[in-house]
C-alpha positions as CSV (number, residue, x, y, z in Angstrom):
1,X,111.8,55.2,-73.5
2,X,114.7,52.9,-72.6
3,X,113.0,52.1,-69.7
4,X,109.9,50.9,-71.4
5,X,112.0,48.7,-73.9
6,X,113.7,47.3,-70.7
7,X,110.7,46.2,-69.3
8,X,108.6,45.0,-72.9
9,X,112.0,43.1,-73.1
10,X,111.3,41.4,-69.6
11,X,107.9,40.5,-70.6
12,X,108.8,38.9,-73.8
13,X,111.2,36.8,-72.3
14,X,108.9,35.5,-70.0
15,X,107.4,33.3,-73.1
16,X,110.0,32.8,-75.6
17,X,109.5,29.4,-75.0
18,X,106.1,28.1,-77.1
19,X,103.3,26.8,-74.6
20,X,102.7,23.3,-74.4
21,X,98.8,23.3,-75.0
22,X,97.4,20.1,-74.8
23,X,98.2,16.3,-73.6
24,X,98.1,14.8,-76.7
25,X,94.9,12.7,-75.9
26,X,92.4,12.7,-78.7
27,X,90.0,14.7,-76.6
28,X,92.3,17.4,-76.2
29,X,91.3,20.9,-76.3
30,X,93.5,23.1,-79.0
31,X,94.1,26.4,-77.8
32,X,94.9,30.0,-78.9
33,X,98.3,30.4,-78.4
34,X,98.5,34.0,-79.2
35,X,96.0,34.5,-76.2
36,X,98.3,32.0,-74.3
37,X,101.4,34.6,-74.5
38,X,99.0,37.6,-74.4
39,X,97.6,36.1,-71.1
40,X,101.2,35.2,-69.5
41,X,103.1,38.4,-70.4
42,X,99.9,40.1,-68.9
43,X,100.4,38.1,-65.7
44,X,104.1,38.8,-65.8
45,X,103.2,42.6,-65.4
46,X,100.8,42.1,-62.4
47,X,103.6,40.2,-61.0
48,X,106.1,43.0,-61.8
49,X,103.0,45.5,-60.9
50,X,103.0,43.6,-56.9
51,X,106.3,44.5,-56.4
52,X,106.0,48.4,-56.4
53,X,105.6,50.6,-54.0
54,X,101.6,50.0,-52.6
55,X,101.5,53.9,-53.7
56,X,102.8,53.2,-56.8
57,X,101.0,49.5,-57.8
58,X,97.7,50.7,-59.5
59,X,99.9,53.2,-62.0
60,X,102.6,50.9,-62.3
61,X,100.2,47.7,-63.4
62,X,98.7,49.8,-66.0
63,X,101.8,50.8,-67.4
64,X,103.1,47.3,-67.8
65,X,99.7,45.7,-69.2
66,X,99.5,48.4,-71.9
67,X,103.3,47.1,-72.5
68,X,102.0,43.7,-72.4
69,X,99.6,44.3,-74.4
70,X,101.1,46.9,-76.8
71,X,103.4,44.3,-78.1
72,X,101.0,41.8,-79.1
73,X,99.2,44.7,-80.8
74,X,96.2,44.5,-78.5
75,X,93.9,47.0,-76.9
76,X,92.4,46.4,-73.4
77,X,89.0,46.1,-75.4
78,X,90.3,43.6,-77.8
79,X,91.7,41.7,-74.6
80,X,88.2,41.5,-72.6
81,X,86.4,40.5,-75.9
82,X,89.2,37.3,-76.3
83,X,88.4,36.3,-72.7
84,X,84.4,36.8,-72.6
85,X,84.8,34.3,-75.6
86,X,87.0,32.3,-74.1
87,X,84.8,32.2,-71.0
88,X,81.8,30.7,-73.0
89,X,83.8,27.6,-73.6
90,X,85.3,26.0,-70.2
91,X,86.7,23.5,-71.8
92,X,88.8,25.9,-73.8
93,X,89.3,28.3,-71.1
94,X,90.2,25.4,-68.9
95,X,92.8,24.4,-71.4
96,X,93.9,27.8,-72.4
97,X,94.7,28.7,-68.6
98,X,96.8,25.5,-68.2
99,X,98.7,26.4,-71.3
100,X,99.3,29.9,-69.6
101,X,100.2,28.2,-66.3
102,X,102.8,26.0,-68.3
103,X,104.2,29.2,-70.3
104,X,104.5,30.4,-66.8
105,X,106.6,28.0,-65.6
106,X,109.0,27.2,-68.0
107,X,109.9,31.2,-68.4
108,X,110.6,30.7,-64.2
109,X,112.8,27.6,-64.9
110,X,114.6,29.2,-67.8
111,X,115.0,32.4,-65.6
112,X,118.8,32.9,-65.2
């Protein structure tokens, strides 16, 4: 168990920061920011996930997406049914993925 809170702990820290989702433009596109962190702590995991052992990456990327996911109180399912919506807008999902890629980056530069 203390493991598990040691690496939901990781993943949450990776977006404490709030995502930056839009340029300010009239045109811009709002996003989701729930599914912004949902998205980032979920590619935090794969990230984590890369580093195993190739024996171990398929068991240990599962493990931390149901973390991921876990913590924002999602399923897998409800996760897929966000991002088939998503996908029917590109403008949104074009926006929404920049806001993720942003989240991204300012949990590496606020990385100790």
């Amino acid at each position: 168990m203390t493991r598990a809170a040691a690496l939901l702990a990781l993943l949450l820290a990776g977006c404490s920061e709030p995502p930056v989702t839009g340029t300010g433009a009239p045109d811009a596109v709002p996003v989701d920011s729930s599914l912004v962190d949902v998205l980032a702590d979920v590619q935090i995991a794969a990230a984590r996930a890369a580093l195993a052992a190739p024996a171990r990456r398929d068991a240990a990327l599962d493990s931390l997406r149901a973390v991921a996911l876990a913590a924002h109180g999602l399923s897998a399912d409800d996760l897929r049914d966000r991002q088939a919506r998503l996908a029917s807008d590109p403008a949104e999902a074009r926006a929404t993925y920049d806001a993720v890629a942003t989240a991204l980056d300012a949990a590496r530069i606020a990385a100790p």
